[in-house]
C-alpha positions in Angstrom: 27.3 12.6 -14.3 23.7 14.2 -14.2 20.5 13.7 -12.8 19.5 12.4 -16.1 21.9 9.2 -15.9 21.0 8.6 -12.3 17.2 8.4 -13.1 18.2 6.7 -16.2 20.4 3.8 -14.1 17.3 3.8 -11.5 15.1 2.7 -14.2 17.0 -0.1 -15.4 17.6 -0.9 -11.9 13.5 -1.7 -11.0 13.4 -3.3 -14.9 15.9 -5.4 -13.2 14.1 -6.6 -10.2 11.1 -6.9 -12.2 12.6 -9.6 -14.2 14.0 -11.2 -11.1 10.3 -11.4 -10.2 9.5 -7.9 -8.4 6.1 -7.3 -8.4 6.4 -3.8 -6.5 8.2 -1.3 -4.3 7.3 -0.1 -1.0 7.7 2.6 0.7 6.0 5.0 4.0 3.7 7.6 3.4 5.2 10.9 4.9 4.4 14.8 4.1 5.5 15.4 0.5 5.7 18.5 -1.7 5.4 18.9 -5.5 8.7 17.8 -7.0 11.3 21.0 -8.0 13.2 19.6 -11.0 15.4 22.7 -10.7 16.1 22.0 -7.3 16.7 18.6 -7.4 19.2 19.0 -10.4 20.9 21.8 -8.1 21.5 19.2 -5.2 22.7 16.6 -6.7 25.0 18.7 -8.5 26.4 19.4 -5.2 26.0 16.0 -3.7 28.4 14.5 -6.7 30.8 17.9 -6.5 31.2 17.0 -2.7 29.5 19.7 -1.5 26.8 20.1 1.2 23.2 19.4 -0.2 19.9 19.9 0.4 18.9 16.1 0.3 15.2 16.7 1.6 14.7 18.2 -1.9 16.6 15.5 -3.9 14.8 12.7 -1.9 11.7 14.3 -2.4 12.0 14.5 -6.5 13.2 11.5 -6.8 10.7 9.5 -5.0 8.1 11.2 -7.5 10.2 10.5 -10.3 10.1 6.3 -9.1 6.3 5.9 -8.6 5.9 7.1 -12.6 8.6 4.4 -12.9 6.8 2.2 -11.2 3.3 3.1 -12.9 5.3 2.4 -16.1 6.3 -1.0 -16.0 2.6 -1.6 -14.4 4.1 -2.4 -10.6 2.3 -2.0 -7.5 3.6 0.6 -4.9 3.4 -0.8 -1.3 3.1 2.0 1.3 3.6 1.7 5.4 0.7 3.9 7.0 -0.1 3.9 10.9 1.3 2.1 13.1 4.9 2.2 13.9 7.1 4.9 16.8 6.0 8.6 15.7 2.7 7.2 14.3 2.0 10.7 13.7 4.4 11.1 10.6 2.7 8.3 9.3 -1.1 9.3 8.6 -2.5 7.6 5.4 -4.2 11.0 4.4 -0.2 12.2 3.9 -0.9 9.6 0.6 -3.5 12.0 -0.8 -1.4 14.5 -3.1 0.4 11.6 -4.1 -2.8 9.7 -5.8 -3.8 12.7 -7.3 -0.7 13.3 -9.2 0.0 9.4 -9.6 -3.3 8.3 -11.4 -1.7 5.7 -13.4 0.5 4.1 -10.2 -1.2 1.3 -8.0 -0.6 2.2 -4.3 -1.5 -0.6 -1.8 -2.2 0.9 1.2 -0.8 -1.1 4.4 -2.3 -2.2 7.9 -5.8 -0.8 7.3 -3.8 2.8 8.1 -4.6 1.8 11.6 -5.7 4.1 13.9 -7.2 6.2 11.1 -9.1 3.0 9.9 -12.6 5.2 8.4 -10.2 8.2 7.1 -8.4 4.9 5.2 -11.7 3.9 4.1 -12.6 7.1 2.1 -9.5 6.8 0.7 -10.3 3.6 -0.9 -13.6 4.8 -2.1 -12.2 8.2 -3.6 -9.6 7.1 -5.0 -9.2 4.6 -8.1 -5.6 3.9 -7.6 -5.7 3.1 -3.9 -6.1 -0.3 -2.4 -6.3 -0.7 1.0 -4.5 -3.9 2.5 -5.2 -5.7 6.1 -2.0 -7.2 6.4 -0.5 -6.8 10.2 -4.3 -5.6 11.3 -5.5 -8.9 12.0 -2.7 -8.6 14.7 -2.5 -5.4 15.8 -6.6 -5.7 17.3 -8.7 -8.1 16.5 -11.7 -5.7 17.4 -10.8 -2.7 15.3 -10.3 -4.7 12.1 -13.4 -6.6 12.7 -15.5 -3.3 13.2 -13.7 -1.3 10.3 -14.0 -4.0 8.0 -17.6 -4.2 8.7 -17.9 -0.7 7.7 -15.7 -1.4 4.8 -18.2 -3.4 3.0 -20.7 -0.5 2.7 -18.2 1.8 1.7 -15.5 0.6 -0.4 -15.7 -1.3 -3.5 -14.7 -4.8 -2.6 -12.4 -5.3 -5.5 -10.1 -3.1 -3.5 -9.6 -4.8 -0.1 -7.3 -7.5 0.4 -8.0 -9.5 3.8 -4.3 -10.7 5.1 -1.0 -10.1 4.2 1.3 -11.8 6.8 3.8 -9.4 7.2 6.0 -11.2 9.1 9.0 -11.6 6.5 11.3 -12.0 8.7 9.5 -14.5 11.4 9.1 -17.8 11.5 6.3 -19.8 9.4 4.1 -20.3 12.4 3.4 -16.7 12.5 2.4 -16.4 9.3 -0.3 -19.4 10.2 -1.1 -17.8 13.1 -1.8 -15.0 11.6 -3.9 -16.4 8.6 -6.2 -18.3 11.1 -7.0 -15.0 13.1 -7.5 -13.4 9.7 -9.6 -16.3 8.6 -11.8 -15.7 12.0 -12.0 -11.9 11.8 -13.5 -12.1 8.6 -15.9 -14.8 9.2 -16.9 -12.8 12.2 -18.1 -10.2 10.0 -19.8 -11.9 6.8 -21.3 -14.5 9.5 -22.4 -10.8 11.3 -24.1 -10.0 7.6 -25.4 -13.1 7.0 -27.3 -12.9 10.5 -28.7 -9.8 10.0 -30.1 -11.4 6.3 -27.9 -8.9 4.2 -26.1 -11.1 2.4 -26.0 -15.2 1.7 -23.7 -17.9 2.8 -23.0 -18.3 -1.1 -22.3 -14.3 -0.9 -20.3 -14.5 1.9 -17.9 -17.3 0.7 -17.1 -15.4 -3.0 -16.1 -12.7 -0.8 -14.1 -14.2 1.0 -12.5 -15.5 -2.1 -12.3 -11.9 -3.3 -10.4 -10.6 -0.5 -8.0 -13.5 0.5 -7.0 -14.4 -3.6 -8.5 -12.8 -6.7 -7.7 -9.0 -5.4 -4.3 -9.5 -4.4 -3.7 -11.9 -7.4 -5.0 -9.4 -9.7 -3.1 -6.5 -8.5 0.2 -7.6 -8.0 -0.5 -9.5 -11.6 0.3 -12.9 -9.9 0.6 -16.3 -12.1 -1.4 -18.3 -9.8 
């Protein structure tokens, strides 16, 4: 009957699907505004009255209102940048106001934010909350991954890069192989690139490789592995 017992059912909703084995929610970064409490109780006034609502405004509060949910039970937020139609409405820099007025929420940002791969970079570096994820970039080019990850390595801390996520849910097993082995390749092309050039060891190279393919992603989606 109020906004109050819809946030309050929302809640108990993610508690649910964090006992079923949730480890986070995912959403697309998009333009965002600061949330309007006021407005949002308005409209969904109207929206449960029948009336015609401003649902922009509603949306826009309550998608606030479930990254602190999601910050409080300590679960990640997933979040689509890049690629994808309008590619436009999906620039990872749209993800900025959100981090700063997030701090406590873990936001796994998705596909390297391909084609904004450097702007994605300093994102990672700035920003204490913000992991930056390679899943569906191993596909997407070979090349750009390989040349953004390379910069990666001098600029972003590299307990916040996670080399591969399949992200082919809904495809067959031998995608998700596929995928891995380019994955596997791309990143050997660029730590056997560092090893050449004598900036790091072959004992360096392999426990970051181990970073990136298992203790970053185990560690922040709290995984029992």
């Amino acid at each position: 009957s109020s906004l109050d017992d819809y946030l309050a059912l929302a809640k108990k909703g993610v508690e649910k699907w964090k006992s079923e084995g949730a480890v986070g929610l995912k959403m697309s970064t998009r333009q965002s505004t600061p949330p309007d409490r006021k407005a949002a109780e308005e409209n969904f006034k109207k929206l449960i009255s029948g009336e015609k609502a401003d649902m922009g405004a509603l949306r826009n509060f309550l998608m606030h209102q479930m990254l602190d949910i999601c910050a409080e039970l300590d679960m990640v937020v997933a979040v689509h940048t890049g690629m994808w139609g309008d590619f436009r409405k999906l620039n990872p820099m749209y993800i900025i106001p959100l981090l700063v007025k997030h701090p406590d929420t873990k936001f796994d940002i998705y596909h390297m934010g391909m084609p904004w791969v450097r702007e994605t970079g300093i994102i990672g570096k700035n920003f204490p909350n913000a992991w930056l994820n390679l899943c569906w970039s191993h596909v997407i080019s070979p090349r750009m991954a390989i040349s953004a990850l390379d910069e990666w390595i001098d600029l972003v801390p590299v307990n916040k890069i996670i080399a591969f996520g399949g992200d082919y849910g809904s495809q067959s097993a031998e995608c998700i192989y596929g995928h891995l082995h380019m994955a596997k390749e791309n990143i050997a092309r660029v730590l056997g690139g560092r090893i050449k050039d004598g900036l790091m060891t072959v004992k360096d190279a392999l426990s970051l490789a181990k970073e990136w393919f298992f203790n970053v992603p185990r560690d922040l989606y709290n995984l029992r592995l």
